[in-house]
Structure formats: structure tokens, C-alpha cells
N, C-alpha and C positions, 0 to 999 in steps of 0.2 A: 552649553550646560555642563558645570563641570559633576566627576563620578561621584556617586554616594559609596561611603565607605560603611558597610555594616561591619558590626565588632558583635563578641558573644563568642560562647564555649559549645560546642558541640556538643550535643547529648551522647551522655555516655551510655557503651554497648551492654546490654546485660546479656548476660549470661545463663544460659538456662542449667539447671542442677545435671549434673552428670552422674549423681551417687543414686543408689536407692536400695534400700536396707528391708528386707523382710524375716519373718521366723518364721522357723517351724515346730510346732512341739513335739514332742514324742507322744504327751499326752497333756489333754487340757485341762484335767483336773488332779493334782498331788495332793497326797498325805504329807503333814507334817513329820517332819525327819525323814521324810524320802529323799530322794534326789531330782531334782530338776534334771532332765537330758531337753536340747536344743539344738537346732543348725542353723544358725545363722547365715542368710545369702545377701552377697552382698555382687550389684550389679555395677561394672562401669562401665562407661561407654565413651570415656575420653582416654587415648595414650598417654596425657601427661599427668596423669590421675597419680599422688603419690599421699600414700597410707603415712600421717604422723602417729594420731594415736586412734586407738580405738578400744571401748571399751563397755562391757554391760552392769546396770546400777538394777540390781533385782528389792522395791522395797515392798513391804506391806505397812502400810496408814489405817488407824482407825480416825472416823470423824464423827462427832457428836454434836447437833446443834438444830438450835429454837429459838422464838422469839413467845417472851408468853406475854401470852393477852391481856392479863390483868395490869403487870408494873411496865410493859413495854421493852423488857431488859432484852438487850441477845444474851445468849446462850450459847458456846460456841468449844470446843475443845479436841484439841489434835495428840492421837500418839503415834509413836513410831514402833511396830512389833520387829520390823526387816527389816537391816538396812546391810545390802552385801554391793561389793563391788568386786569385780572378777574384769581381768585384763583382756583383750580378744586378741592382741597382736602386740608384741614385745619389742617391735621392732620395727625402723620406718623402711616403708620398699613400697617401690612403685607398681604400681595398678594396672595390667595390662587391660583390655578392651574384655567383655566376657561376663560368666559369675566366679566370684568367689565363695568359699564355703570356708565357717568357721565354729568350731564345734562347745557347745556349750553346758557346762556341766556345774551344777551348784544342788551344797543341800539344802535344804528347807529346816529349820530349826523344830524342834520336838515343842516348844512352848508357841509356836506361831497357831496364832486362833483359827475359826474357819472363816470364809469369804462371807460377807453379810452386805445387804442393801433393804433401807429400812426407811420410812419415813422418817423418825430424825435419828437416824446415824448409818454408818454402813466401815466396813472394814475390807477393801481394796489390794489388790496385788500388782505389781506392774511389773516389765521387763522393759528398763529404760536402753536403748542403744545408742549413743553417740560415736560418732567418727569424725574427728577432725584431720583434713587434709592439708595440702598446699594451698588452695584458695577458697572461695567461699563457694564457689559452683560443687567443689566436689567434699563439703561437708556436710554432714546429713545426722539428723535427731528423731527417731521413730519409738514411740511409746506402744506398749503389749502388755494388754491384760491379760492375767491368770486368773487359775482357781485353789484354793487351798481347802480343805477338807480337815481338822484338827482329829490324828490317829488317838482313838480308847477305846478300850476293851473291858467287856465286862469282868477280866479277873484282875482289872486294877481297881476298882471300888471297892466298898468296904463288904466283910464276909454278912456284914448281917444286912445289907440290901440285898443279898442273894437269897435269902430265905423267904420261908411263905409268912405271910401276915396275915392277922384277921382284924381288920379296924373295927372299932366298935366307936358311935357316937350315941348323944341321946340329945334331943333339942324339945323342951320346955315349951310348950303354947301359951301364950298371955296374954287377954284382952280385957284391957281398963285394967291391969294388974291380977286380974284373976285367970288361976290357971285353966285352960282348956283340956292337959293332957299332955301326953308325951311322946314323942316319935321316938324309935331306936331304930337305929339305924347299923346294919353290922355286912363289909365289903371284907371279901376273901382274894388275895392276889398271890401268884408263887412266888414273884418276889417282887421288890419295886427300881429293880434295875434292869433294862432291855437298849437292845438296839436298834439300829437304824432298821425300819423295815419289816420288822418283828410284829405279831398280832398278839396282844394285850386279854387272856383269859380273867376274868371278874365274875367271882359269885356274889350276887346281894342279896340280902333279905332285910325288907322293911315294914315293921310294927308300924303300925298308925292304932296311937294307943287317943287320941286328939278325936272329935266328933266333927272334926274337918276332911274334905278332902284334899289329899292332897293331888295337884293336876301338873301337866307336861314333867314330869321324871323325868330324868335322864341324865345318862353317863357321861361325862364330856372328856376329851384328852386335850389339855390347854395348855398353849405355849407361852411363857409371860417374856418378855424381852423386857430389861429395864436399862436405860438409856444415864449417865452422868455429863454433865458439861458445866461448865465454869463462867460463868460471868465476864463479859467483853471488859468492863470496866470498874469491876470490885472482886474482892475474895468473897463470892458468895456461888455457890453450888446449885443446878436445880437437877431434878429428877423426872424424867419420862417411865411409863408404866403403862407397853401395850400387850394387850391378852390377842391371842391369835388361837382360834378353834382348829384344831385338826383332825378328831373324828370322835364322830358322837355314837351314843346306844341309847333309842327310847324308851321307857317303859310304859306300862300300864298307870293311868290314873288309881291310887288308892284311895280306896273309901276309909268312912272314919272306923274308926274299932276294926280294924281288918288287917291284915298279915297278905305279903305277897313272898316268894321265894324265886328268883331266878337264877338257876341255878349257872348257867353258861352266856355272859355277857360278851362279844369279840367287840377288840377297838384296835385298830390300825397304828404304828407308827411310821408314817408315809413316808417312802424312801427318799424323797428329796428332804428330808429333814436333817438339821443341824443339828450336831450334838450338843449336850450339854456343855454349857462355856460360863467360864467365870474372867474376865478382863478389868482393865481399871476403870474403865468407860461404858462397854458394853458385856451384859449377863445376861444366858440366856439360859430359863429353868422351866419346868415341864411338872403338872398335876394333873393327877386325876380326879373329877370332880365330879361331884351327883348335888343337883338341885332338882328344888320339888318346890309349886305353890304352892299358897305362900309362906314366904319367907324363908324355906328349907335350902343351906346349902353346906357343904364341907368338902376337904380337900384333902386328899393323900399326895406330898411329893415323889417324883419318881426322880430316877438317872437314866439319861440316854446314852450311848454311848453308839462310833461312827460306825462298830466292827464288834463281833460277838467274842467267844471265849478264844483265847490267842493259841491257844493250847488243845483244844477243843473237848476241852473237859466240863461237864455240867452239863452239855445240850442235851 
């Protein structure tokens, strides 16, 4: 019987990673125009391990996007707020066995916004690390989320959101066109600018001058987010517009012809809240708000801001 000769190519060896790249931060959430501080480690575990380049890509992405129900369109729109690159090694040199350590220091721009995750949009931070080596076992890509906090202070807004206000409204009863009567309405605040954390003093008094009552009152602190994106496949723009509750004050039902006075209403600006932000994509702005059944509602804008007087003048 003569031999069979089999032909073919050996499988080739893989090679398992020999790199492995982690961080550490100093802290995991920064103010805008601070400084990022890092330490990058980076682990080898082969001698022939030899460093070409290596470098970190820090950006911040806003994303905006929907599909609306009615025409079927996407909706879809990308910005870029951060885009830095910062070198971590200048120079090629071999990798002995071990960690290495490489220290990493960037600022954070004054106009970069705050981190956001949202049903449709969210604004993201990353800390991209690449190393490219002598082969592919010992090249390594590790992506690192941050946190960004956008720095303001209440003695950058304007001098007269710093003063006391007394809003006064008046809303009209009408059924079948004939009038019912009148509510006035009149909310006293020190000023309509506060910060992160801060508790919100409201004096109200409400006339129900109307043979109605009015039922469920109450003081709301309302967060509006409003979202832009751009059409997948025309110049055409849509608009998102979500209300988010963040702390209410109830009142007493008023009767008709009757007057109530409260004098000390508290409402919270809960500390994990975001300051107020204006972007090309995403804005995010803050009222206070009293509605009453039915049909009673109005709205005083406020300013938030991350951080109180820089100065520490006014508290």
C-alpha cells in the first residue's frame, strides 16, 4: 500500500496579551477648569515587551437622539465638547517584566458642560488609553469613564437674580365665557438664584377671589431638560422637552372667596443635581412652580448653580 501524503498549514500559535493598562484617579468627579491628575499602570509580563507609542485621548461627546412616532424620522446628533491628546511616553524603550507607572495630568476646559445620561441624550467623558507595541500581543486599548461637574457660582449671574422678588399673578375663571372670578396669586423668594444643595425659602399668599375651589396646591421645583437633534436624512431639527420633579411643598386646598397665607414654604435643591447648562444640543433649566385645580398654574425661572459665592460674600 503505498504512503498517503497529507499537505496543509499548521495552525498558527496565538498569543495571549501580555499588556494590561489600568487607571487610577485621583478623584472621579472634576470641575470644569480643573485639572485631571492620573496614574496610569501599566502591567508587563513579557521581556520582549517593547514600548512604541503610547498615549491618552481624554474626550467629552454630547449625543442627542430619537425616533418620533408620528413621521417615523431618526433623530440623531453628535457634538464633540473635549477633545485633548496628551503623550504618556516620548520615547521607544523596552518593557521589562513588572508595573509601570505613568503620570497623568490634563485640564479640563472652563466651557466643558456637566456629565448627563438621559433618555434621549446624554453627555459622556472618557479617558481613551492606547499603547501600541512591537506586536500585537503586547498592544493594548482601555477606555475610562469620568465625571465632569460644570464650575458656577452665584456671583457670576446677574446682580438682580440675586435680589428678593415678589411675583405677583392673577388668572381669570371662565366658563362658557362668563367670568367666575379671580385668583391672585402673589410668591415672595430672596432671590431666584441658588445652588447645588441649597433649601429654597417661599412665602405665598393666594386669594381665591373665584366661587371655586381650588384642590391639590402645591409648590413644585421642576427640572426641564430640552434635548435638539438633527434628522438622519434631511435639514430638519426635532425638539425633546422632559420635566423632571425634584421637590415639592403641598398646600391646603382653598375655598372659594377665601385667602390663605403661608408664610415659610422649604423646597430642596437635591445635591446630586446639575447646574444649570445651556449647550447646542442639550439645556438644562430649573422653575418654580405652583399649580392648583383647576386649571391654576405659573412659573418663576430660577439659576442653579454647582457652587455658592466664590468669594463668600452674600451668604
Amino acid at each position: 500500500m503505498g504512503g498517503i501524503e497529507l499537505g496543509g498549514c499548521l495552525p498558527t500559535q496565538i498569543q495571549m496579551p501580555s499588556i494590561a493598562l489600568n487607571l487610577v484617579l485621583a478623584e472621579t468627579r472634576i470641575f470644569s477648569g480643573d485639572s485631571l491628575n492620573a496614574t496610569v499602570l501599566l502591567d508587563s509580563a513579557d521581556p520582549d515587551n517593547t514600548l512604541i507609542e503610547f498615549f491618552a485621548e481624554i474626550l467629552g461627546i454630547g449625543k442627542t437622539g430619537w425616533v418620533n412616532i408620528r413621521t417615523d424620522k431618526i433623530y440623531e446628533t453628535e457634538h464633540e465638547f473635549v477633545h485633548i491628546v496628551v503623550p504618556l511616553c516620548q520615547r521607544k524603550i523596552v518593557l521589562n517584566p513588572g508595573r509601570h507607572r505613568f503620570n497623568l495630568r490634563v485640564n479640563i476646559p472652563e466651557t466643558a458642560p456637566s456629565s448627563l445620561e438621559s433618555q434621549f441624550g446624554s453627555i459622556r467623558y472618557t479617558i481613551r488609553l492606547q499603547m501600541v507595541g512591537n506586536a500585537e500581543h503586547c498592544s493594548a486599548l482601555e477606555i475610562f469613564p469620568f465625571l465632569v461637574l460644570a464650575k458656577s457660582y452665584l456671583d457670576q449671574v446677574p446682580q438682580a437674580i440675586l435680589r428678593h422678588i415678589d411675583y405677583e399673578d392673577e388668572i381669570n375663571f371662565t366658563v362658557c365665557t362668563l367670568p367666575f372670578g379671580v385668583v391672585r396669586l402673589r410668591i415672595g423668594l430672596p432671590r431666584t438664584g441658588f445652588c447645588v444643595g441649597e433649601v429654597i425659602r417661599v412665602s405665598i399668599s393666594v386669594r381665591n377671589g373665584s366661587r371655586k375651589q381650588l384642590r391639590e396646591c402645591c409648590l413644585q421645583l421642576v427640572l426641564k431638560s430640552h434635548f435638539l437633534a438633527q434628522s438622519r436624512y434631511e435639514q430638519a431639527n426635532d425638539t425633546k422637552l422632559v420635566e423632571t420633579l425634584l421637590d415639592s411643598h403641598q398646600i391646603d386646598n382653598i375655598k372659594g372667596r377665601s385667602e390663605i397665607n403661608a408664610e415659610e414654604c422649604l423646597l430642596r435643591v437635591p445635591e446630586q443635581t446639575i447646574p444649570s447648562m445651556h449647550s447646542p444640543i442639550i439645556s438644562l433649566s430649573y422653575v418654580l412652580r405652583f399649580i392648583g385645580l383647576p386649571g391654576i398654574e405659573t412659573e418663576i425661572p430660577l439659576v442653579i448653580t454647582s457652587l455658592g459665592y466664590k468669594h463668600g460674600i452674600g451668604k
